[in-house]
C-alpha positions in Angstrom: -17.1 1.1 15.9 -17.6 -2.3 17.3 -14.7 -5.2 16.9 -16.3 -8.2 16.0 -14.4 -11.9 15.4 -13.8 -12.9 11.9 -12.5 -16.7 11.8 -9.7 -16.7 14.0 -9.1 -13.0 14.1 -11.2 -9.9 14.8 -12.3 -7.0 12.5 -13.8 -3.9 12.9 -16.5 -1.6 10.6 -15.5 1.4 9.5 -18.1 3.6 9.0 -18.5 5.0 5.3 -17.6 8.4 6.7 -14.0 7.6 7.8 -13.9 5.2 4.8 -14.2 8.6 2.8 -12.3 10.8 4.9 -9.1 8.6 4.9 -9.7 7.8 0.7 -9.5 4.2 1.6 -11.4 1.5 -0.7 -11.6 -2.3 -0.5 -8.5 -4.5 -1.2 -6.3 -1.4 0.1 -3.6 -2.1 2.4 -3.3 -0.4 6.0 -1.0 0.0 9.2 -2.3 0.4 12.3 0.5 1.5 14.5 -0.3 2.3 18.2 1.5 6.0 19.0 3.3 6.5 22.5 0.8 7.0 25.0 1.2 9.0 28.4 0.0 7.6 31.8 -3.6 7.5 32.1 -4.1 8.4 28.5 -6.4 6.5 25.9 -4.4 4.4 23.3 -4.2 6.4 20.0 -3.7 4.4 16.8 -2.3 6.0 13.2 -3.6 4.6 10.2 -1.0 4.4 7.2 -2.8 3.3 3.7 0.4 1.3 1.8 0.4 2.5 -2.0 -1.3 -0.2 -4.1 0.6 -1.9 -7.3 -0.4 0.8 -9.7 0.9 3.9 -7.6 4.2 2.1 -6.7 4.8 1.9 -10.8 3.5 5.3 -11.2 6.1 6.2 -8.7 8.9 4.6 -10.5 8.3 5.3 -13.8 10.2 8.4 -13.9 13.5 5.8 -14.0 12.5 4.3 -17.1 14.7 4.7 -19.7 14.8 4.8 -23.9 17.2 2.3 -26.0 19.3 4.6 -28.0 18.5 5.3 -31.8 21.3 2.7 -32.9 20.4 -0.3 -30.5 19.1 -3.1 -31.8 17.9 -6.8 -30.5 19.6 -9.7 -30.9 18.3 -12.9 -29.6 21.0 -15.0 -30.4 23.3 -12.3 -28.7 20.9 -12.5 -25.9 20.6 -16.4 -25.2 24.1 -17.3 -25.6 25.4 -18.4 -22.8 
């Protein structure tokens, strides 16, 4: 892979095979963390793909609830302040 600068910052390529491997797409979300090293060892980096809006409310949509059988609007009762 070869880091490259990109305005003011630099970027690298990923090649299409990691792309794949790690499930990644464009417009995802990653975090690049280095991991503890030892002396004389090469850096090691892991790569954390953040869920994206539609599998953080997949993930909470187990706490939705249901208005009981009796419940019923009232937008007066709801704007009086």
């Amino acid at each position: 892979m070869q880091v490259s600068k990109w305005g003011n910052s630099l970027a690298v390529r990923l090649p299409v095979s990691l792309v794949q491997e790690l499930g990644i797409a464009d417009g995802d979300e990653l975090v690049l963390q280095p991991a503890p090293r030892q002396a004389a060892q090469p850096a090691i980096v892991s790569v954390t793909r953040l869920p994206g809006k539609l599998e953080r409310l997949q993930a909470v949509r187990h706490l939705r609830g249901s208005w009981g059988a009796d419940f019923v609007f009232d937008r007066d009762e709801a704007n009086a302040r």
